[in-house]
C-alpha positions in Angstrom: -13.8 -12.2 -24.9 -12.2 -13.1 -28.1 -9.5 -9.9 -27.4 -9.2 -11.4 -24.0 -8.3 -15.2 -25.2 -6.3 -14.0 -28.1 -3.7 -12.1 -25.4 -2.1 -15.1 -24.7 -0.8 -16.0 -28.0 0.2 -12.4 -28.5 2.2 -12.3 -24.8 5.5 -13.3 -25.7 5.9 -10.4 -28.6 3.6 -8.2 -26.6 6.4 -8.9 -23.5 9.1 -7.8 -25.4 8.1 -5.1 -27.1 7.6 -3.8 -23.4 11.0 -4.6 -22.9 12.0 -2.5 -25.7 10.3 0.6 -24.2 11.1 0.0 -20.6 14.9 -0.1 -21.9 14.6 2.9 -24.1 12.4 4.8 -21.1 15.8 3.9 -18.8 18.1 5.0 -21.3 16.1 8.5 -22.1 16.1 9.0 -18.3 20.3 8.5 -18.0 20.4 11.2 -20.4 17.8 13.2 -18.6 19.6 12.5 -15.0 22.7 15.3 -16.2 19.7 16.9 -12.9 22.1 15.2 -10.5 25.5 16.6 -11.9 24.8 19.9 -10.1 27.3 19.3 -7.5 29.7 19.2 -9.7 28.8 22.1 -11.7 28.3 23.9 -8.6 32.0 23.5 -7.3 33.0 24.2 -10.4 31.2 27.6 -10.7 33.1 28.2 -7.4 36.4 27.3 -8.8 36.0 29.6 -11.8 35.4 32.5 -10.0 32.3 34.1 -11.2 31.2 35.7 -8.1 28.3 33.0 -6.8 27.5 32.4 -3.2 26.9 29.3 -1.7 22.8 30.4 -2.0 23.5 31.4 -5.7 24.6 28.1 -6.7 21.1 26.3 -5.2 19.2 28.5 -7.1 19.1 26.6 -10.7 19.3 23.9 -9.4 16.3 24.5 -7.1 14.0 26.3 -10.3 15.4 22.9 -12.0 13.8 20.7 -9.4 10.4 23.0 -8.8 9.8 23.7 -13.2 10.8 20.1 -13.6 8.1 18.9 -11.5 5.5 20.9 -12.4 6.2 20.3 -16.3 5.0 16.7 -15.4 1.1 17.4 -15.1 1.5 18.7 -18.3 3.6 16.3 -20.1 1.2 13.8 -18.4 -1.6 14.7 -19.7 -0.1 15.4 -23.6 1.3 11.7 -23.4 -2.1 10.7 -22.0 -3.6 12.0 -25.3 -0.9 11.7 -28.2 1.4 9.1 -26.7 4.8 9.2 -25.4 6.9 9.8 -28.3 6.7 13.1 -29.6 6.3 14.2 -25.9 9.9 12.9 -25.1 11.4 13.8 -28.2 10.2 18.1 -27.0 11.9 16.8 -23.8 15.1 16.2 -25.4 14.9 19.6 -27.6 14.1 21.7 -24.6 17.2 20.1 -22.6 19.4 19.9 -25.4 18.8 24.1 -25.8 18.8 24.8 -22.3 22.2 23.3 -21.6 23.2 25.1 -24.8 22.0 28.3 -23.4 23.7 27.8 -20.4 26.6 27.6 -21.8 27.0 31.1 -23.1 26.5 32.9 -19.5 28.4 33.1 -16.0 25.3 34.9 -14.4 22.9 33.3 -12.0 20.2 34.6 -13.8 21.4 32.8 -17.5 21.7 29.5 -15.6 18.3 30.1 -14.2 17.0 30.5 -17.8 19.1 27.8 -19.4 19.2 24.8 -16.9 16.5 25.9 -14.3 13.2 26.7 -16.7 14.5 25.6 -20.3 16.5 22.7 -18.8 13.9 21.7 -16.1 11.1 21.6 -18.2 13.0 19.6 -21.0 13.4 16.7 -18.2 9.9 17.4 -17.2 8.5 16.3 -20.8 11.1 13.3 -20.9 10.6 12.0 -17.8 6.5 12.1 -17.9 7.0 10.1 -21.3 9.1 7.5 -20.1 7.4 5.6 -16.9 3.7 5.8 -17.9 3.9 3.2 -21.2 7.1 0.9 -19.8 4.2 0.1 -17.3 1.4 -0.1 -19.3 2.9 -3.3 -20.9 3.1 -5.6 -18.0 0.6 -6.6 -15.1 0.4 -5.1 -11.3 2.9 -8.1 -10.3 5.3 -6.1 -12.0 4.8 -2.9 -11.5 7.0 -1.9 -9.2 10.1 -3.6 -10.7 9.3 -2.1 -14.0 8.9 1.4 -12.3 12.5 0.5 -10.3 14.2 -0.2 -13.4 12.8 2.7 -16.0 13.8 5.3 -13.6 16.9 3.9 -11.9 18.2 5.3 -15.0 17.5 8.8 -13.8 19.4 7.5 -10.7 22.2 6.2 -12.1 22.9 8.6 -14.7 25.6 11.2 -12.3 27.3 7.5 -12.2 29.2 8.3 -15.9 27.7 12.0 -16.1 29.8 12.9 -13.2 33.5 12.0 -13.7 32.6 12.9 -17.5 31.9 16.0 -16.5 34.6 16.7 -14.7 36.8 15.6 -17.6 35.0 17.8 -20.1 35.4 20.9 -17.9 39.4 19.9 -17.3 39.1 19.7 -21.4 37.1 22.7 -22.3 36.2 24.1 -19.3 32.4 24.7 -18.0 31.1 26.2 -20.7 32.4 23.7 -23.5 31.1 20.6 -21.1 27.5 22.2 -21.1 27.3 23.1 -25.1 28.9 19.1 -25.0 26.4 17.9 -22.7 23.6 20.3 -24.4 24.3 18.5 -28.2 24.8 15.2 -27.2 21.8 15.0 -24.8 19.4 16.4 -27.7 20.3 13.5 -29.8 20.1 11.0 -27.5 16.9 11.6 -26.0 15.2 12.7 -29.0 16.1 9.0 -30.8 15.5 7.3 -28.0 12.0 8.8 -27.7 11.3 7.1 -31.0 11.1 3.5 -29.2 8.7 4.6 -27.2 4.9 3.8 -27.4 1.7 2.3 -25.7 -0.4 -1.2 -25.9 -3.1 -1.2 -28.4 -6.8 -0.8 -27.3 -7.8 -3.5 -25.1 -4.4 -5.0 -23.9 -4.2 -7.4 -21.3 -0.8 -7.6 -20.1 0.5 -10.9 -19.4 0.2 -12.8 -16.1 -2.7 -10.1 -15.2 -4.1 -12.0 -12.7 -1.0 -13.0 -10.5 -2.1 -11.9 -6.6 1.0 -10.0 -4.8 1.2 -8.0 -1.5 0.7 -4.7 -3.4 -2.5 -6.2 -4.4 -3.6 -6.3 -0.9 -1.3 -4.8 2.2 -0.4 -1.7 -0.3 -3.7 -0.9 -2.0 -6.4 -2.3 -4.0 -6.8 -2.2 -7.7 -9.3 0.8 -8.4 -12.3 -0.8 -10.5 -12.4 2.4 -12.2 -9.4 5.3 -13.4 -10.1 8.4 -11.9 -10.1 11.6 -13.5 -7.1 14.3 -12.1 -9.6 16.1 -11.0 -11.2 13.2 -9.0 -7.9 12.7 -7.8 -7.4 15.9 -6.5 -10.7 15.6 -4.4 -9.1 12.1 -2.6 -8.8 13.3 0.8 -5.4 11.4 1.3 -3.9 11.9 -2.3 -2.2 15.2 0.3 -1.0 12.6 3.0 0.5 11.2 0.1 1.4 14.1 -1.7 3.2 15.2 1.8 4.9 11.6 2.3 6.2 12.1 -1.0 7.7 15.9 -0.9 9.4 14.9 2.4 10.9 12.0 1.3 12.2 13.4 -2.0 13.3 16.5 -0.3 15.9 15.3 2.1 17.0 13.3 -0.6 17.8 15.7 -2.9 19.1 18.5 -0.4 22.0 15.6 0.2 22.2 15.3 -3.8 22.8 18.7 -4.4 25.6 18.9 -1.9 27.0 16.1 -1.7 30.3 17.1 -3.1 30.8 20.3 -0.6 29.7 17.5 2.7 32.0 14.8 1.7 34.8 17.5 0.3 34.7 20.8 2.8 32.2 19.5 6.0 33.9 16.0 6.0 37.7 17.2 4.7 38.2 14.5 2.6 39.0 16.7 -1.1 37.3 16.9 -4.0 38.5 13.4 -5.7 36.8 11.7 -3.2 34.0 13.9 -3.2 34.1 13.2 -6.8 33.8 9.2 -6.1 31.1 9.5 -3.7 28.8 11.2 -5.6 29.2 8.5 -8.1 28.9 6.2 -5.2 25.3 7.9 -4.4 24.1 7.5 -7.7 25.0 4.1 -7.4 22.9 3.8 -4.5 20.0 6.1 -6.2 19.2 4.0 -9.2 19.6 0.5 -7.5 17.5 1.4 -4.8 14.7 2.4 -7.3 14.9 -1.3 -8.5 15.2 -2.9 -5.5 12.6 -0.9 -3.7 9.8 -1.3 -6.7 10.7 -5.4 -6.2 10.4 -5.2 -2.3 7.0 -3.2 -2.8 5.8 -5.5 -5.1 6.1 -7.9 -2.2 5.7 -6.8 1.1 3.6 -3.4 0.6 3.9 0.1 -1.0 4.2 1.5 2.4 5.9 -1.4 4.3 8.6 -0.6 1.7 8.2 3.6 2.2 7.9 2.8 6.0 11.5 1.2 6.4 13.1 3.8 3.6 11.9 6.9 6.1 13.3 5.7 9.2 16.5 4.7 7.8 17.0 7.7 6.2 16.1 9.8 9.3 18.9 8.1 11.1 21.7 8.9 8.3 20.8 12.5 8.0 21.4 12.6 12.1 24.5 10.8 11.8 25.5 12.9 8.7 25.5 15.9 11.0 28.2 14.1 13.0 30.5 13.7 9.8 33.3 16.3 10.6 36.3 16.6 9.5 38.5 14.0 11.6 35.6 11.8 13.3 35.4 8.6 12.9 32.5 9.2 10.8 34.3 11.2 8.5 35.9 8.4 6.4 35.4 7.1 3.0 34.7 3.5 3.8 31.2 5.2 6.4 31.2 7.6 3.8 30.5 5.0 1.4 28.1 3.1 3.1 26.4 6.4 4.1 26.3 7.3 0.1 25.0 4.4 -0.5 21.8 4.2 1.5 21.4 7.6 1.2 21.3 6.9 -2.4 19.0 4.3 -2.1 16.4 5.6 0.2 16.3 8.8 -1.9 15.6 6.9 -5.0 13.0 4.1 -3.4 10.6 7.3 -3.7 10.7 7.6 -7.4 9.8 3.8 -8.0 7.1 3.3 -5.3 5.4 6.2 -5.8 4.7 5.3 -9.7 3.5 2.3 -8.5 1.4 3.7 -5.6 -0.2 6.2 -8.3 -1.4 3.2 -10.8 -2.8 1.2 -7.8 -4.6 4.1 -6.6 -6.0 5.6 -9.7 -5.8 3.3 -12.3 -4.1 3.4 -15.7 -6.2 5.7 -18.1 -5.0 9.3 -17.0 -1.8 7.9 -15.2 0.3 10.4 -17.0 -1.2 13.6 -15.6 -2.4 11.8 -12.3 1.3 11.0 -11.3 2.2 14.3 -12.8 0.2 15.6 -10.3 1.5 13.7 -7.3 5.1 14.4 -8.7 4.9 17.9 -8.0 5.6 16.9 -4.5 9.3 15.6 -5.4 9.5 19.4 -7.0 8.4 21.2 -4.4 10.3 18.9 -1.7 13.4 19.9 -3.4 12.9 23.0 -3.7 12.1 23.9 -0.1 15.1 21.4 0.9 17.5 22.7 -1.3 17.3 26.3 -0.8 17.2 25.2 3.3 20.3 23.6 3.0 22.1 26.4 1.0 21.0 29.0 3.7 22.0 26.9 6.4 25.3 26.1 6.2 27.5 27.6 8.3 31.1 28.9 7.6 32.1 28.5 11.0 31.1 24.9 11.3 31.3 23.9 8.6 27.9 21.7 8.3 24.5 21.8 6.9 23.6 20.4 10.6 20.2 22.8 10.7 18.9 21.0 7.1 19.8 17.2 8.6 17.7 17.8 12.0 14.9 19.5 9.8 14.7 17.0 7.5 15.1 14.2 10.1 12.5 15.1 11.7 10.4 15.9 9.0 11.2 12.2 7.9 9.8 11.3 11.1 6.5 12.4 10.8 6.6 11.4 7.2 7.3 8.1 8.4 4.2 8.0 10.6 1.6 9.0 8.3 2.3 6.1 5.8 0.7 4.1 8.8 -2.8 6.0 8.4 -2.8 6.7 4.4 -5.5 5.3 3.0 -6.6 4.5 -0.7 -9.7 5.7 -2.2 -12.4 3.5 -2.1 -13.1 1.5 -5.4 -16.7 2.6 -7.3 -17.9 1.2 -10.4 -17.6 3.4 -13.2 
C-alpha cells in the first residue's frame, strides 16, 4: 500500500522519464526504418545494371521482412529478462554490419546475407527493445497513443531516408550510401539504446485507473500475464495472428513497390515516384499515431475494422492506376499514398496494444514477439506475390491487389468474432 500511495508523488518524474524512452524508442526505430528504403534501393539495383530480375530484387527484402520478424520472439524474451538496452544496442551493431556488408557485393545472394539476415535481425533486436518499456511507463489510457507514437518512427523514417538515399547514391553511388547508411545507423541506434530502460519493481503508472473503450469494447485487462506458451494455447491468439499477417502483408507488398507502381504501372517517373514514397511514409507513421489514439477510444477492432475495409478498396482501385487514367495522377496518387500509408501502419500500433490488453505486461516482449511473426510472414508471402505477378505486358501488379483485397476482406470479418482470453486469477 505504501508503494501504491507513494506513486503519486513520484508521477510527474516517473512521466517524464517515460517520455524520455518513448522519444528515444521513436528515434531508434527512424534509424531502424532504412526497412522501407527498399524501393529505392531496388530501382537503383536496376539502374546499375547488375543483372537482377524483378523477383531478385523482392528477395532481401522479403528474408528482411520474414528474419526481422522472427528475431522479435527472441529479442522479446532477452529484453524481458535483461532489459531493453543492451538488446537495442546488438540491434544497432547487427544493422550497422549488415548494411556494411552489403555494401561490398552486387550479388543477390550478398544482399541476402547483409540486409536480409544480418540487416533483418539487427532491426529485429532494435525494434523488440523499443515498444515494450515506452509502454510500461504509462497506464492502459494511453497505450495506444504511446504504441502510435514509438513506432511511427519506423513509419516515418523512408520520409528523410528516402530522398537521402537517393542523394548518397547520386554522390557515391549504391555501395557508398549503404557503408554511409551502415556507419551512421550503428551509432545512432547504439546511443540511442542507452536511454532506454523499464519502471522499477512495483510501478504504478500514472492515471492507472482512467476507464476507456479499449478497456471494454476492445478487450479486458487480463488479471494475470500469461506465459508465451499460454499464449500460444489461446485459441484466437491465430485469428489474431491471421488478422495481423493480412493486414501487414498488403501493406508492405505496396511498400516495397511503391516506386515501380507510381513510376512504370502509373507513368508518372521516378521523381515523383521518389515523392510518393515519402508521401507513404508520411501516411505510415501518422497513421500509427492516430490509429493507437482512435483505438484507445472507440475499440482495438473498431479501429482494425475500418483500416481493413478501406484498404481493400485502395488496393482495387490501385489496380485501376494506369498510365493515363484518371487515377493515375499525383494529386489521387497522393491521397492513395497516404491512406495506404496509414492503414498499413494502424497495424503496428494496435496490435502492441491489443497484445498488452490480452496478455498482460510481464512477458510482453516475447508475447508480442510472438504475434509479430505474423507482420513477417505477411510480408513475406505478399512480397514475393507481388514480385511474381507483375506483368510486363500490363504493366500492373493487378493479380497481388485482388489477392490481397480479398484477403483484406475476410480479415476484416474475423475481427467481428475474435475473442480475448478469459481472465483467471493467477
Amino acid at each position: 500500500m505504501q508503494a501504491a500511495q507513494r506513486a503519486p508523488v513520484a508521477a510527474p518524474q516517473s512521466t517524464l522519464t517515460g517520455w524520455v524512452v518513448t522519444l528515444a524508442g521513436t528515434g531508434i526505430n527512424l534509424a531502424l526504418g532504412v526497412l522501407y528504403t527498399w524501393s529505392v534501393i531496388s530501382e537503383a539495383i536496376n539502374k546499375a545494371g547488375w543483372g537482377w530480375s524483378e523477383s531478385d530484387r523482392s528477395v532481401p527484402y522479403s528474408v528482411a521482412l520474414l528474419v526481422f520478424a522472427f528475431t522479435t520472439i527472441l529479442a522479446g524474451r532477452m529484453q524481458d529478462t535483461w532489459g531493453p538496452r543492451w538488446v537495442a544496442a546488438l540491434g544497432g551493431v547487427l544493422v550497422g554490419i549488415g548494411l556494411v556488408v552489403a555494401s561490398f557485393f552486387q550479388s543477390v545472394a550478398g544482399y541476402v546475407l547483409g540486409f536480409g539476415l544480418l540487416a533483418g535481425a539487427g532491426i529485429g533486436f532494435g525494434y523488440a527493445s523499443a515498444t515494450p518499456p515506452a509502454v510500461k511507463w504509462f497506464s492502459k489510457a494511453k497505450t495506444g497513443l504511446i504504441a502510435g507514437i514509438v513506432v511511427s518512427g519506423f513509419g516515418l523514417a523512408s520520409v528523410y531516408a528516402a530522398p537521402l538515399a537517393r542523394a548518397l547514391v547520386a554522390a557515391y553511388g549504391l555501395q557508398g550510401m549503404m557503408l554511409i547508411f551502415g556507419v551512421a545507423f550503428f551509432i545512432v541506434v547504439v546511443g540511442l539504446a542507452q536511454l532506454l530502460k523499464t519502471p522499477p519493481a512495483g510501478y504504478v503508472p500514472p492515471e492507472a485507473n482512467v476507464s476507456v473503450a479499449s478497456a471494454t469494447s476492445a478487450a479486458p485487462a487480463p488479471q494475470r500475464d500469461f506465459t508465451p506458451g499460454e499464449v500460444l494455447r489461446v485459441p484466437h491468439f491465430w485469428l489474431l495472428w491471421a488478422i495481423y499477417a493480412i493486414g501487414a502483408g498488403a501493406g508492405l507488398m505496396v511498400i516495397g513497390k511503391m516506386a515501380k507502381i507510381v513510376g512504370t504501372q502509373a507513368g508518372l517517373g521516378a521523381e515523383t515516384a521518389a515523392i510518393l514514397v515519402s508521401v507513404l511514409a508520411i501516411g505510415n507513421g501518422g497513421g500509427r499515431v492516430l490509429a493507437g489514439m482512435l483505438s484507445d477510444r472507440i475499440g482495438r477492432f473498431r479501429t482494425l475494422l475500418i483500416c481493413l475495409l478501406l484498404q481493400a478498396v485502395l488496393l482495387v482501385l490501385l489496380s485501376f492506376t494506369m498510365k493515363g487514367s484518371v487515377l493515375a495522377t499525383v494529386p489521387v496518387l497522393t491521397v492513395f499514398a497516404l491512406l495506404l500509408g496509414a492503414n498499413y501502419g494502424s497495424n503496428l500500433a494496435v496490435f502492441p496494444a491489443i497484445s498488452k490488453d490480452w496478455f498482460g505486461l510481464k512477458h510482453f516482449g516475447v508475447n508480442y514477439g510472438l504475434l509479430f511473426t505474423a507482420w513477417g510472414v505477411g510480408g513475406f508471402v505478399m512480397s514475393l506475390v507481388a514480385g511474381a505477378t507483375w506483368n510486363d505486358a500490363a504493366g500492373s501488379f493487378g493479380g497481388a491487389y485482388y489477392l490481397a483485397a480479398a484477403l483484406l476482406l475476410v480479415a476484416a470479418v474475423v475481427t467481428q468474432v475474435v475473442k480475448p482470453p478469459k481472465a483467471r486469477a493467477a
